[in-house]
Each structure stands twice: as structure tokens, then as C-alpha cells.
C-alpha positions in Angstrom: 10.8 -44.6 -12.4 9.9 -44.4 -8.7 9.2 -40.9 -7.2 12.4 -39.8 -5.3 11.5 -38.8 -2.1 12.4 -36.1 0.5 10.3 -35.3 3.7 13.2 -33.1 5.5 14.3 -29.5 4.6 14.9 -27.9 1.7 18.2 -28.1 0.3 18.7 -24.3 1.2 18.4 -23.0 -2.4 15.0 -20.9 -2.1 15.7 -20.5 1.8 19.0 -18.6 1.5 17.6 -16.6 -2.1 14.2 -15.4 0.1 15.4 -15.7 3.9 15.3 -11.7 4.4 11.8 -11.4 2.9 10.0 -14.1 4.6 9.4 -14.8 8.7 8.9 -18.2 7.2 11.1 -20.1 4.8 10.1 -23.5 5.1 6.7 -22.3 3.1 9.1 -21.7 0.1 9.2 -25.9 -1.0 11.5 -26.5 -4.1 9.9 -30.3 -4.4 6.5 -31.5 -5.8 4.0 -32.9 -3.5 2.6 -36.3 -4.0 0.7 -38.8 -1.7 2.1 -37.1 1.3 5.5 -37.1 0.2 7.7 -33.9 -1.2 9.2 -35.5 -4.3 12.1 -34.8 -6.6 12.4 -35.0 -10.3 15.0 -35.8 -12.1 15.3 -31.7 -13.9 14.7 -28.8 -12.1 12.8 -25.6 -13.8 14.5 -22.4 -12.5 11.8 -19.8 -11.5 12.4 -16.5 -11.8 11.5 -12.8 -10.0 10.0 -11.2 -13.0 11.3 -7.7 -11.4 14.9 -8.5 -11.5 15.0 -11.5 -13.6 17.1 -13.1 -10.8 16.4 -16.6 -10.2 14.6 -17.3 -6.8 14.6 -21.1 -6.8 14.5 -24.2 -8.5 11.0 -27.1 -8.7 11.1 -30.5 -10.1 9.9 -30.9 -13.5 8.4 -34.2 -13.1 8.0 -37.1 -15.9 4.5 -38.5 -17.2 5.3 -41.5 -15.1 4.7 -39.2 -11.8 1.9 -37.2 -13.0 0.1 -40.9 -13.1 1.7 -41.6 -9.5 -0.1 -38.1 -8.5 -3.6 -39.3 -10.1 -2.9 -42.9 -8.4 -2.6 -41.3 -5.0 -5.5 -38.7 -5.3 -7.9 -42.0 -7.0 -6.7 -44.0 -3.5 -7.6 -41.4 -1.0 -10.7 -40.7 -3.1 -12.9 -43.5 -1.3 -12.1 -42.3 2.4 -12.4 -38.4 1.7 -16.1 -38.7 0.0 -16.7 -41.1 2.6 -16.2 -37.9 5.2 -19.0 -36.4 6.7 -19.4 -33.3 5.1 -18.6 -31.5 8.7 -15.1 -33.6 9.1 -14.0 -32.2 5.4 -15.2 -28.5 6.7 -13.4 -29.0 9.3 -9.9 -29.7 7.7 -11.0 -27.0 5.0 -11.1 -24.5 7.5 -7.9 -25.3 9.5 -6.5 -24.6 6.3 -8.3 -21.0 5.8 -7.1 -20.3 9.3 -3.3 -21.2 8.5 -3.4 -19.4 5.3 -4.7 -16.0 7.2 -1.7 -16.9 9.9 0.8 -16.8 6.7 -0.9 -13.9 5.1 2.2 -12.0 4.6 4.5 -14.6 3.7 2.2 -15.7 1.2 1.5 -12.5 -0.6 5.4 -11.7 -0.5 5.8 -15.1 -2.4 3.3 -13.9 -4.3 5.3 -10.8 -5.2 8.0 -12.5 -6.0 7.4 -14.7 -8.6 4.4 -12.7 -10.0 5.8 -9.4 -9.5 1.9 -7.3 -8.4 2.5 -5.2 -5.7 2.6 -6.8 -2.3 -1.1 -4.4 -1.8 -2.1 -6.5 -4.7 -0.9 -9.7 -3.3 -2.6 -8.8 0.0 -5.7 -8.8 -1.4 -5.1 -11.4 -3.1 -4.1 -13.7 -0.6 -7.8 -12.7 1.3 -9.8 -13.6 -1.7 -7.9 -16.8 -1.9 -8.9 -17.7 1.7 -12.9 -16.3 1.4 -13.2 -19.3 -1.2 -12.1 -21.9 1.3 -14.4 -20.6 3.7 -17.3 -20.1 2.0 -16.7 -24.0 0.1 -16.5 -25.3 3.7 -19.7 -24.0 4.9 -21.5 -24.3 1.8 -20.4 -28.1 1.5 -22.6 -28.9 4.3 -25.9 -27.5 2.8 -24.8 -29.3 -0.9 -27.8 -31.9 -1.2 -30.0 -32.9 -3.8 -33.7 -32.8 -3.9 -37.2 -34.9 -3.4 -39.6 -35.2 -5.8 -42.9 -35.5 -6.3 -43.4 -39.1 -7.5 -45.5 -40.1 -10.5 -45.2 -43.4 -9.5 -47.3 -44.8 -7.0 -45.6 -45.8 -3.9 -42.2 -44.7 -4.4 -40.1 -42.3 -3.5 -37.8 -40.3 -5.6 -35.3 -38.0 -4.8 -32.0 -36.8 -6.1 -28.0 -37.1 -4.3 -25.1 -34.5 -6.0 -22.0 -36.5 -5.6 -18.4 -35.9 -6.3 -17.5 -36.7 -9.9 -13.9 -38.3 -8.7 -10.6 -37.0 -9.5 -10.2 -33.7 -10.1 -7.1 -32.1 -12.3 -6.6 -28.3 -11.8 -4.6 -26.3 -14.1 -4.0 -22.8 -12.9 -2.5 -19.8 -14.2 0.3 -17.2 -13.2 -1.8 -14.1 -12.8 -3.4 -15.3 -9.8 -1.4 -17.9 -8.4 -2.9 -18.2 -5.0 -6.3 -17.6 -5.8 -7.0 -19.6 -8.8 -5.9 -22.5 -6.6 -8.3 -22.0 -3.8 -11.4 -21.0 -5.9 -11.1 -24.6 -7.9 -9.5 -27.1 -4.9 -11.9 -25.5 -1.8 -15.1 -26.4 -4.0 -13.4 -29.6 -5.7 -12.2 -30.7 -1.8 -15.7 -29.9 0.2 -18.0 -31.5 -2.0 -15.4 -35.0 -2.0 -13.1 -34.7 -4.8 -9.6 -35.4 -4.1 -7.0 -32.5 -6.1 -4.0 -32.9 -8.5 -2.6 -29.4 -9.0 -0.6 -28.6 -12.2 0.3 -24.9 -11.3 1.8 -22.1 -14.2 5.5 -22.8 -14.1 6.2 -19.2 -13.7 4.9 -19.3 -10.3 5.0 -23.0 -8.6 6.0 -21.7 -5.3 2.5 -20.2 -4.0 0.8 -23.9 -5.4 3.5 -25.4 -2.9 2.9 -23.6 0.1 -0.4 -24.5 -0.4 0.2 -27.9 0.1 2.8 -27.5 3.0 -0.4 -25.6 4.8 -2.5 -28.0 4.2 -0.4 -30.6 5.2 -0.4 -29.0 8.3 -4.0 -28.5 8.5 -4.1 -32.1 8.5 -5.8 -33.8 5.1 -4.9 -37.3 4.6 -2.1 -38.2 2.1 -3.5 -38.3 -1.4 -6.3 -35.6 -1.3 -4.2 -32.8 -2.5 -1.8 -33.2 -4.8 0.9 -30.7 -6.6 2.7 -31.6 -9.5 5.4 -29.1 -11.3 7.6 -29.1 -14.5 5.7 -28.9 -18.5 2.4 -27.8 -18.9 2.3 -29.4 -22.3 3.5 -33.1 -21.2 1.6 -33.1 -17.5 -1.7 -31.9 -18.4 -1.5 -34.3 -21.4 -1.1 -37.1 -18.7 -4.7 -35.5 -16.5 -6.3 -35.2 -19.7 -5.5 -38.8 -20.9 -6.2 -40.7 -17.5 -9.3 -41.9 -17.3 -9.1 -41.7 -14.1 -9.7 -38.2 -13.5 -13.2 -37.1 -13.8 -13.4 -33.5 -13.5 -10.8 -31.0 -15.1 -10.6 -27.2 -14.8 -8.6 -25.0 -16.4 -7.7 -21.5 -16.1 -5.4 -19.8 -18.7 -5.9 -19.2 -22.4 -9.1 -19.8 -24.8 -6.1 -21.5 -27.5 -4.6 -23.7 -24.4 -8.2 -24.7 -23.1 -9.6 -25.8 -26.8 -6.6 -28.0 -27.1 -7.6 -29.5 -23.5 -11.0 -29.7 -24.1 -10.1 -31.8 -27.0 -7.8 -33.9 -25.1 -10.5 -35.0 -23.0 -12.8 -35.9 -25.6 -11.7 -39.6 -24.7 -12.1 -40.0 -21.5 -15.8 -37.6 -21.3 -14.6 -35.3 -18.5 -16.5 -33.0 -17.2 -14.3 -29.8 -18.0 -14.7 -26.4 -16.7 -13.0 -23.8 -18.1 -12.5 -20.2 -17.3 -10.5 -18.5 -20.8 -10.0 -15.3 -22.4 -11.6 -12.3 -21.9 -11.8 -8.7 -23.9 -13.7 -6.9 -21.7 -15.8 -3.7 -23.0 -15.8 -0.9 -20.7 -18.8 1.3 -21.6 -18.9 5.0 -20.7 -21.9 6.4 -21.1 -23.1 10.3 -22.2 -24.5 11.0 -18.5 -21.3 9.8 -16.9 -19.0 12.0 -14.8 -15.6 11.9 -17.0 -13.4 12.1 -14.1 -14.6 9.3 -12.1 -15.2 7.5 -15.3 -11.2 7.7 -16.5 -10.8 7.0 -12.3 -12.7 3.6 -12.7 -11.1 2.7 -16.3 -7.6 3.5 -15.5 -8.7 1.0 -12.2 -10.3 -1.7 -14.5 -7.3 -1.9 -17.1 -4.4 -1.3 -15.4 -5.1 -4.2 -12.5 -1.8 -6.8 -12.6 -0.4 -4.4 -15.0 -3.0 -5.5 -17.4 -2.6 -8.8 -17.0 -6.3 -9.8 -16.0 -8.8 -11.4 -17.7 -11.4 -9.1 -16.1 -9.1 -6.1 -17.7 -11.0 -3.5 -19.6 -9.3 -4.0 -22.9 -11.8 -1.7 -25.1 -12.8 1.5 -23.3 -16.0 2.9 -25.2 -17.0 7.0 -25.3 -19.2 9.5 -26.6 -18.1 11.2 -29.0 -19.3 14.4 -27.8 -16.8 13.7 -25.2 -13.9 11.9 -26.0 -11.3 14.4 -25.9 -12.2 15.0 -22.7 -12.1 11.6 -21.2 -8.8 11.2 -23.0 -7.4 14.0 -21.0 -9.0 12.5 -18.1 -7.5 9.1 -18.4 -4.7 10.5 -19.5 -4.4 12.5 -16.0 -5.3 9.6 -14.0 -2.6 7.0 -15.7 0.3 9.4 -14.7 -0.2 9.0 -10.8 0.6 5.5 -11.6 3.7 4.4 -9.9 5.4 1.5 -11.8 8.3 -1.0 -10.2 9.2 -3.6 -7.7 6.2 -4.9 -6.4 7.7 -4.6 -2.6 9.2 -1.1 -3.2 6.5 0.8 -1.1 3.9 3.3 -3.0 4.2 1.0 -6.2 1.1 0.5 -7.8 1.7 -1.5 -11.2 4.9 -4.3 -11.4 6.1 -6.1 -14.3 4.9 -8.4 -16.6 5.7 -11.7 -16.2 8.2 -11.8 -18.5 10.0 -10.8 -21.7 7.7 -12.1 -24.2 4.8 -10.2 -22.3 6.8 -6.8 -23.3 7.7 -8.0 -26.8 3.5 -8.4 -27.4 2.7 -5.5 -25.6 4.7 -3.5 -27.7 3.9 -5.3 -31.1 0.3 -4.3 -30.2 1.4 -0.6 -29.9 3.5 -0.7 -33.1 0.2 -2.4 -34.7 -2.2 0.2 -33.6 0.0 2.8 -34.9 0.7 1.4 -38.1 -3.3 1.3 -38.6 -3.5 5.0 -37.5 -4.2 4.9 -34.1 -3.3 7.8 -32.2 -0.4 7.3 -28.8 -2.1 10.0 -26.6 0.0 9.4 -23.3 2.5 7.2 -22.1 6.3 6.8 -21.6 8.0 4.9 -24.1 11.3 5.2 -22.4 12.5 2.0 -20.9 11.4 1.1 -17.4 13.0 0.2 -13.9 13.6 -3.7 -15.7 13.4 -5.8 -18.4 10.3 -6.9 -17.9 8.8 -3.9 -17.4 6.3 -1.8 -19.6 5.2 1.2 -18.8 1.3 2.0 -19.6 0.0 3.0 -22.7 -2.9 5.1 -24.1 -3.7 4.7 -27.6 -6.6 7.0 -29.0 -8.7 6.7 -32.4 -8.3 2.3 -31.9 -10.3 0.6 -34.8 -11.4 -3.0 -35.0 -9.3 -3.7 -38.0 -6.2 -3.5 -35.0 -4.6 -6.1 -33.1 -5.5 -3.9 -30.1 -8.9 -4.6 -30.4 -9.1 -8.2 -31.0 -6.8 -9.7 -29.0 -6.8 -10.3 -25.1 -4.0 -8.2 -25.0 -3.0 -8.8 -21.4 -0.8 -5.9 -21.0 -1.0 -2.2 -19.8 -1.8 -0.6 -23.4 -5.3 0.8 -22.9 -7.4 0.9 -25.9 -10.2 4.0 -26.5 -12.2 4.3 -29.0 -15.8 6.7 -29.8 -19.0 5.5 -30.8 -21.8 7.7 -32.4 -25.3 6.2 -30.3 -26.5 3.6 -28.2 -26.8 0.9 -31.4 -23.1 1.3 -32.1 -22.2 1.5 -28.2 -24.1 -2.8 -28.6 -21.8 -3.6 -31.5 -18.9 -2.2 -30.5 -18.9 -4.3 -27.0 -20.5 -7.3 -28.4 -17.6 -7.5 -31.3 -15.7 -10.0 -30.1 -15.1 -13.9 -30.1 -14.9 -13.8 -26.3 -17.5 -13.2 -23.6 -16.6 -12.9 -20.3 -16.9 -9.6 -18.3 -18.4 -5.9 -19.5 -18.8 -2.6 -17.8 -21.2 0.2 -17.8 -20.2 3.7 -16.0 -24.0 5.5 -16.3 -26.6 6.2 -14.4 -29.4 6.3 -17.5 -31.3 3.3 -16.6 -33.1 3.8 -20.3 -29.8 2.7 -21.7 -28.3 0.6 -19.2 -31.4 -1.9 -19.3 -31.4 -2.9 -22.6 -27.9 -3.2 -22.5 -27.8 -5.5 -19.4 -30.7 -7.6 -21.8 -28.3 -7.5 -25.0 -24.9 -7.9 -23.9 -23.1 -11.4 -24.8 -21.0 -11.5 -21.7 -21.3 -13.7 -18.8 -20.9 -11.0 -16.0 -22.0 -7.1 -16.1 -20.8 -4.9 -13.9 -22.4 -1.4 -13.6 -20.4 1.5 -11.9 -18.4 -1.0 -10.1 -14.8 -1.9 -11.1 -14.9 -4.8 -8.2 -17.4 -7.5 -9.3 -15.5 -10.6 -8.4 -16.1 -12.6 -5.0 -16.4 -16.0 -3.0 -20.8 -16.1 -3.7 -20.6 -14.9 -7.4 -20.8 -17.1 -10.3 -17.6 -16.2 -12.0 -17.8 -17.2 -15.5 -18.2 -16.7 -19.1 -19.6 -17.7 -22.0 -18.5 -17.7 -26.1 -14.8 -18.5 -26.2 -14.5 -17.6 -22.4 -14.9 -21.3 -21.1 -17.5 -23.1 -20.2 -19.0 -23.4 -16.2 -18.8 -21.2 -12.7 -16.2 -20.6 -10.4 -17.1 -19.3 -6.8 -21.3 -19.1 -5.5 -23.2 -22.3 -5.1 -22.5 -22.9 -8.7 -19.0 -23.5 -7.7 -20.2 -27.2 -7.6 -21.7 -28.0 -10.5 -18.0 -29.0 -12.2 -17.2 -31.1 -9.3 -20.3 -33.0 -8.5 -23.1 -35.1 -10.4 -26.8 -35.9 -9.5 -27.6 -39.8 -9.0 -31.5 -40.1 -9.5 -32.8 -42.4 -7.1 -36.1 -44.3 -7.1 -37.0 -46.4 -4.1 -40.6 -48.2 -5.2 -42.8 -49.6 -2.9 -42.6 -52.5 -2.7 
């Protein structure tokens, strides 16, 4: 079946549901975008406002047939974009940075709309999206290889990093915008050309991506968004031998079964998964800005983070009173419609998300945990929880083992530094950890011992365009973000020019 194509306006659908929240409409696109050309399929998937459960537009859920039409478009423009000087493809990258900062709010309001954070949130979000494209473009110009000393008489040797080919990019909901930028702005500067298979729960930000960059000016083919089931398109990306590079963002059960699909073909596969993220508080540690910084670190999008402190750790000798503390500190949260002003905390994405939050709670309970604070009385939506604080948590809970993904905060107390190791190092997963302290007897060895791929210590922010955002265990596999961003995206060719 031949792609079914569209290159004028939307049908008015999206543009008469979000006309009196955007300056812009015609960044809302209810088609997929493939070789230049905004396509059809021959379903739509309605996409909802997770706040009001009101349906905001429609995208195409496209076939197998034009997921390979997608791959066959990015593998024809792949020649021509490598073949780029690396200041032509930095050029084009930045245009696009500059267009995304001119749609800032349009953007983040999308982004509030189909995600449901708060439009502060989305804000942010929206500038962290655009330092990746930035800081891609300008490092793509310094991405070389090396010379090396030769043991062979006569010749030279030296190294080239090189785009791997096509690229497949499977991003999540939680970070619509961001997740994009992070993966296509290092897969695009060092050469790759892009397919991008956004979360179906929020296509719209993934296609005013590509209408900016459109505009921005790269070539038909190099970018790429496809839309409709994540099960039956990233099949078709992991089966094509044509793409050479995938990366994945979403869940550590979602990435094994990827990771296995691509056996075949030998991808190189990046993957950033799960996370259960210790947050250490240790005995020399102001409470109050302690509770500050963990109400901070597990309540950001609602919970819904991989970086979200999901086990919060205290001294005994002062447990109660960092309960309290936390307890104090979750209350000045203000929960509802992302774009309502003073709203700090939005929905979750959607029913389910409440369902498992709350079977978590009934869980803990059930095993003896202890509901210190939080309102169990419906809030402003259906998809709406309101946050949690469970006390006296054990590992033999659901609580503790799980990525939990919600805003249901998890403390438990530990007796010494030993048990303070084992309690944060329990888990299958390893990506983030945190240390509020200032004993650097303490904090050293833990920095030494801890199985996570990122520390941060008295710092809720750790995330950012030059760090290498990763993990390690069942948290994936490669870097996102830093100089490392390339590795996934490139290979070295060994060269050996003899004398001759």
C-alpha cells in the first residue's frame, strides 16, 4: 500500500480542539512525516489530554509497509547527509534550535496537553530539549578520531568515527520533547539520518518537531516520524537490516524484548530503562532541606521519572522527624491542570497509571507499612492521584521493588552506614542515587560502592546537555547527552596507510 499523502493543512481537527491555547496551530500536525511528505494511514489513534480525558486530536497509525517506506527514505538521504561537512549539518541543526526557542511556548503548551506536567515543567522542558541540539551541533564538529603511533615502519595509522547508518528512535511519554532531541541531535550531527517512533500518548510534540525542522530546512529523508503501534512498528526498525543504530527509551521489560529483536540484524542498541532510584539521607543532614530536596526528587512529573527517588533512606535516630518534615513539605503541593496557574504536580498519564499507583499503596499496607500523609479522596480528574507517604516500607513490598512511576513516596530507616550500602544497592536496576550529607567519611565510600550509573550528592538537578546520562544493571545499556552521546551513533574505521 502506497503512503497517502497530504502536504496542505490539517483537516481542522487538532486546530479547532487547541486554537485558544496555541499562537500557532499549524505546529499541532495530525499526519506522520515521511520522506518530506505528511502522510495518512489508513486508522487514526485518538490522543487524549490526560487532565480532562477529552480527546485533543487524532495521528495515523501506520502499517508495517510504511514503517519500511520510513527506513527506505531515511537509508536514501543517508549518503548525502554524511556526505555534509560537519559545519553544513551544524548549521541546519542549529536553525532548528533557534526555531524551537521561537515556539517555546507553543511547544511546552503541547506538551501540557498531551502529557499533563505543568506548563513550568514543560518550560523547562522545552529548554533542555533545545541545549541538546546545540551542544550536538557544536560538538559534531570536533567528533574525529585519532593518530597513532605506528609499529609499523612507514605507515601511518589513524582512526575515523563514522555514522553507523540508520538510526530508529523510540521515545517515551514522560519526556516527549526532550527524549527526541537528546537521541536525533547526536544521531543527526554526527551523519545518521532519524526514524522516530514516538509514545502514542504523546505524538503531537514528535510532530512539531519535524514540521520545525522542515522549516529549518533538512533534506527530505533525514528525519523521519512514524505514529500508530509501538508493538508492530518497532518490530518493523528492529527487523530491518537496514537500520544500524537503535535507541530506546521506556521500560527495562519493553527494552529486553527489543534488544532481543535485534539480535538478527547486530544493531548497535542503546538503551536508557528503568530506574529505582535511592535517595540517601544521611545522620549530619539538615531534615528540613533534606524532606525539601526528596519531596523535589520524587514528586517531579508526578512521579513519573526515571530519575524519581523511589526509596527514600533515614536514620533512625531521625526518622520521625523527617517524616514530619516530608510530610510538611508534600502538602504545599498543588495538584491539577497543568495550565491552571500555581499547579505544581498534573496527572498521570492515564487510568492505568492510577490503578498501579494505588495497588502499590494497597500492597504496602497489606505488608504493614504505615500511610503517614496523603489524601486519599479523589482528585480534580480521573487520572489524577494525589501524593502519597507510606512509612515503615520493607523490601518484601511492591513499593520497594518496582519502578513505581507514580507519586507514592516510599521511606524507610536503616540502622548504619553497612545497611545504608544494601538498602540502595537492592535492586535489579541501576540508574541514578542520591546522597543529602556533608560527611565526606561516608559519602566517599559510598560514591566507590554504589551500583548506579549516576550519583548525585546534595543536588536534586543532575541531568544536562554535557553529562553522560546513563545507567547500568537493568537500566540500559550506553550514554545519552556529553561527548559520549556519540558512541551509539558512530563507529571507528582503523585505517592503515603503509609506505609504500
Amino acid at each position: 500500500m502506497a503512503p497517502m499523502h497530504n502536504n496542505g493543512n490539517n483537516n481542522g481537527k487538532v486546530t479547532d480542539a487547541l486554537m485558544p491555547y496555541l499562537q500557532e496551530p499549524r505546529l499541532v500536525r495530525e499526519l506522520a512525516y515521511l520522506n518530506g511528505q505528511w502522510v495518512h494511514g489508513q486508522r487514526d489513534l485518538p490522543v487524549f489530554n490526560p487532565a480532562t480525558n477529552d480527546v485533543i486530536g487524532h495521528v495515523p497509525r501506520l502499517n508495517t509497509e510504511q514503517a519500511g517506506l520510513a527506513v527506505t527514505a531515511a537509508h536514501t538521504a543517508l549518503g548525502p547527509w554524511r556526505s555534509l561537512p560537519a559545519d553544513e549539518r551544524a548549521a541546519l541543526l542549529l536553525r532548528w534550535h533557534d526555531l524551537i526557542l521561537e515556539h517555546k511556548q507553543d511547544l511546552a503548551t503541547l506538551i501540557v496537553l498531551e502529557q499533563g506536567k505543568p506548563l513550568a515543567d514543560a518550560l523547562g522542558e522545552i529548554d533542555y530539549g533545545a541545549s541538546f541540539v546545540r551542544w550536538f551541533a557544536e560538538e559534531g564538529r570536533r567528533a574525529g578520531g585519532d593518530t597513532l603511533p605506528s609499529h609499523i615502519p612507514g605507515a601511518e595509522l589513524h582512526t575515523r568515527r563514522e555514522p553507523v547508518g540508520v538510526a530508529a528512535l523510540i521515545t517515551p511519554w514522560n519526556f516527549p520533547h526532550a527524549m527526541i532531541t537528546r537521541k536525533a541531535a547526536a544521531a543527526l550531527a554526527i551523519g545518521c539520518t532519524v526514524v522516530i517512533k514516538p509514545a502514542s500518548e504523546t505524538p503531537f510534540s514528535a510532530l512539531a518537531l519535524a514540521e520545525l525542522a522542515e522549516r529549518a530546512g533538512f533534506a527530505p529523508g533525514v528525519i523521519n516520524v512514524i505514529t500508530g503501534s509501538g508493538a508492530e512498528l518497532g518490530n518493523t526498525l528492529c527487523r530491518d537490516d537496514r537500520v544500524r543504530a537503535l535507541s530506546f527509551t521506556g521500560s527495562t521489560a519493553v527494552g529486553k524484548q527489543l534488544l532481543a529483536a535485534c539480535a538478527d540484524t547486530v544493531k548497535k542498541c542503546a538503551m536508557e530503562l528503568g530506574g529505582n532510584a535511592p535517595f540517601m539521607v544521611l545522620p549530619d543532614m539538615d531534615i528540613q532541606m533534606a524532606a525539601r530536596a526528596a519531596v523535589a526528587a520524587k514528586f517531579q512529573t508526578a512521579g513519573q521519572d526515571c530519575l524519581a527517588a523511589n526509596r527514600i533512606l533515614v536514620p533512625r535516630p531521625r526518622y520521625e522527624e523527617f517524616l514530619d518534615a516530608f510530610a510538611g513539605e508534600m502538602a504545599r503541593l498543588r495538584v491539577g491542570n497543568g495550565l491552571e496557574a500555581g499547579v505544581t504536580m498534573g496527572p498521570l498519564i492515564h487510568r492505568r497509571a492510577v490503578d498501579n499507583a494505588q495497588s502499590l499503596v494497597d500492597d504496602a499496607l497489606a505488608h504493614g507499612a504505615r500511610l503517614f500523609a496523603g489524601n486519599r479522596q479523589p482528585g480534580p480528574g480521573e487520572n489524577f492521584f494525589l501524593p502519597v507517604l507510606l512509612a515503615d516500607v520493607t523490601p518484601a513490598m511492591r513499593v520497594y521493588r518496582e519502578e513505581n512511576f507514580c507519586p507514592v513516596a516510599a521511606v524507610l530507616a536503616y540502622e548504619d552506614p553497612a545497611e545504608l550500602l544494601a538498602l540502595a544497592n537492592d535492586t535489579e536496576y541501576g540508574l541514578a542515587a542520591y546522597i543529602f550529607g556533608h560527611d565526606q567519611r561516608l559519602i566517599r565510600p559510598l560514591l566507590d560502592r554504589l551500583e548506579f550509573g549516576m550519583v548525585a550528592v546534595n543536588s536534586v538537578k543532575m541531568t544536562g546537555h554535557c553529562i553522560p546520562f546513563g545507567g547500568i544493571k537493568h537500566s540500559g545499556l550506553g550514554r545519552e547527552g556529553s561527548r559520549h552521546g556519540f558512541d551509539d551513533f558512530s563507529q571507528l574505521k582503523y585505517c592503515c596507510l603503509g609506505g609504500l
